[in-house]
C-alpha positions, 0 to 999 in steps of 0.5 A: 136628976134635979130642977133648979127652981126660980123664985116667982117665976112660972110659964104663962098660960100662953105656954102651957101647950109647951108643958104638955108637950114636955108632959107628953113626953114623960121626961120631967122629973125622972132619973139620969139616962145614959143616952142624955148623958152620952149627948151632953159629953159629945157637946163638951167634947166638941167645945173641949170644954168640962162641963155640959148639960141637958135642961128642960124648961119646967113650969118654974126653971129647969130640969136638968137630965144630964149634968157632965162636970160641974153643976150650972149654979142658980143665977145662971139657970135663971138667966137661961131659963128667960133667955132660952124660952124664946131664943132660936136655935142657938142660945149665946148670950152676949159677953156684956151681959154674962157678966152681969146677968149671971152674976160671975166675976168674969164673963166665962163662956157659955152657949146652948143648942135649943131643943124643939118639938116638931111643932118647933115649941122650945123644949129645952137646951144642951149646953156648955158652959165654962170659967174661961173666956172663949170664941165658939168656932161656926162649926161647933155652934152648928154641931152643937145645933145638931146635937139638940136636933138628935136629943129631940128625935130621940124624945120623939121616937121614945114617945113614939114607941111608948103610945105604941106599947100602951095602945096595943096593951089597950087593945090587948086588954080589951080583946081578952075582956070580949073573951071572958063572955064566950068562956064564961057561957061554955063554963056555965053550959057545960055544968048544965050538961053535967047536972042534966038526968039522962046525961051519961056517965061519960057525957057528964065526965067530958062536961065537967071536964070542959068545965073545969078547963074553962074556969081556969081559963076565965081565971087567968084572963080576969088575972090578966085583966086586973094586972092591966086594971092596977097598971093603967087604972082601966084599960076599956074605952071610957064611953062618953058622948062627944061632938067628933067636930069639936074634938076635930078642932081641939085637934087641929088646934094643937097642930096648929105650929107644926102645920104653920111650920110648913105653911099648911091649912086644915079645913073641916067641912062639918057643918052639923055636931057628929055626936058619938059614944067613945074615949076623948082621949083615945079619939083625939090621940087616933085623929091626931096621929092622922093629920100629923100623917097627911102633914107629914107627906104634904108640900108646905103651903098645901091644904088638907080637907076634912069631910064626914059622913053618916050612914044610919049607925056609922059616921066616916072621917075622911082626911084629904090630903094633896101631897105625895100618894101611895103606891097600890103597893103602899096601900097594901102595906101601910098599916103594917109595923116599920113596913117601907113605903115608897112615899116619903115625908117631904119636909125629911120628917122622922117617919117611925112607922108606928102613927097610923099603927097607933089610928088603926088600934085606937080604931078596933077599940072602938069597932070601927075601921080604917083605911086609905084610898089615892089615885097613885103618886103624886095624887094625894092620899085620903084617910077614912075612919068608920066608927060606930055612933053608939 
């Protein structure tokens, strides 16, 4: 699809997490989907209008992914662009300053759905739009509303499912890398037992054999391993010192609208740096995945408490929550794939199964563990992660 630009005009810095998100998400700058399009034809369906479409608020105007009928002209993408960053759940400009603002002969009609992020950042709008005057019915305004909601669940559930892939891509990779070690030392092994004088003529033949095999072996694993290495730049852990506190606090940070959203607080009981060898990135995605999971099953206005503790080589995160509990039955499932669980999001947030999935991945990279701990429903559920501090 395309982006209509707008001269001089960019995302201020207090937006840029609004940026990331989008950039998270993977959807600026790609091509047309059928899904996008499906949504912005229901929209002009509802309207009984002929023209639609789904934007994205970029860096410096919109991205559009899906565009039915005529395309929005460049003044009225401007206007949109302003008005929509901060406008609530419906975007309806005034007829006045239609008129004027999007420099059209007649006022026409127009009006928008915003699309959130669960943290409830504008992300962009699906919107109808028309040459002919018009009154938007209640009912279609709150259709058009809920049409913006499933454009932003299925950005969520795509993001979802890719962190998902990638993870155990990662996970994958790495596992095969540990597997090239004990290969690597029967090959060499067994050419030695091949090569020693008063091996017999049948021992050296199952040596070389087993040689042989395990070379092949070796070979298509390191074959496996540059394909992940060309695909994604590198698949290991990037080891680096880092202050499990600080990124802790960078974590909550970017949490901190959806966790305002249900009036909730983090309290990171850490009174001393936590330093560790491990991947930022990976770490952060891990404990991220955490506290969205114990906001998720909470009450608005509760508080989630984070404490650590160190036992000679190992540092454990516990995440305390007061919300819903599990079930000895949830425990038993609940880091395995799309397993149902008795506990459900209080706030009737998407709950994709895939989140702590994701935690206990990023957590075998780096040879630590994860589990959970409640004491029934009801009683609140606190979540541990071991890691290994070098």
């Amino acid at each position: 699809m395309h982006s209509a630009q707008i001269p001089d005009q960019s995302i201020s810095a207090n937006e840029e997490l609004h940026l990331q998100t989008l950039l998270d998400y993977e959807i600026l700058d790609t091509p047309a989907e059928k899904s996008f399009d499906n949504f912005a034809q229901l929209a002009a369906d509802i309207f009984e209008v002929q023209n639609a479409a789904i934007g994205f608020f970029a860096e410096n105007g919109i991205f559009y992914k899906a565009v039915i009928g005529s395309e929005i002209g460049q003044k009225k993408s401007e206007y949109i662009f302003n008005l929509g960053k901060s406008a609530d759940k419906i975007l309806i400009p005034a007829v006045e300053n239609q008129s004027s603002n999007m420099n059209t002969q007649s006022p026409g009609f127009f009006a928008g759905g915003i699309i959130k992020s669960p943290g409830e950042q504008n992300l962009g709008v699906i919107m109808v739009y028309g040459d002919e005057p018009r009154v938007a019915t209640k009912h279609q305004l709150a259709m058009l509303s809920r049409l913006a909601e499933m454009v932003s669940e299925k950005l969520e559930t795509r993001m979802a499912i890719r962190k998902t892939m990638r993870a155990l891509d990662d996970r994958l990779h790495v596992l095969i890398h540990d597997l090239k070690n004990p290969m690597t030392t029967i090959s060499l092994q067994s050419e030695l037992v091949s090569r020693m004088p008063d091996a017999g003529e049948r021992v050296a033949s199952i040596a070389g054999k087993i040689n042989l095999q395990s070379k092949r072996m070796v070979d298509n694993l390191n074959d496996i391993l540059s394909s992940a290495r060309k695909e994604n730049g590198s698949f290991k852990p990037q080891k680096n010192k880092i202050d499990l506190k600080t990124l802790l606090d960078h974590v909550t940070q970017d949490l901190k609208l959806a966790l305002a959203q249900k009036n909730q607080s983090v309290t990171i009981k850490i009174d001393e740096p936590v330093e560790i060898f491990g991947d930022e990135v990976k770490l952060q995605e891990l404990f991220s995945q955490l506290l969205q999971n114990a906001s998720k099953f909470s009450k608005a206005g509760s508080k989630i408490v984070i404490t650590h503790q160190l036992v000679e080589n190992l540092v454990t995160i516990a995440i305390k929550d007061y919300g819903v509990g599990l079930s000895e039955d949830d425990l038993n499932r609940l880091f395995i794939k799309f397993s149902r669980l008795s506990a459900q999001p209080t706030d009737r947030e998407n709950g994709h199964g895939l989140g702590l999935i994701v935690a206990k991945m990023f957590a075998d990279m780096h040879k630590g563990k994860i589990w959970a701990t409640s004491e029934g429903i009801d009683k609140g559920t606190t979540l541990y992660v071991e890691l290994p501090l070098k």
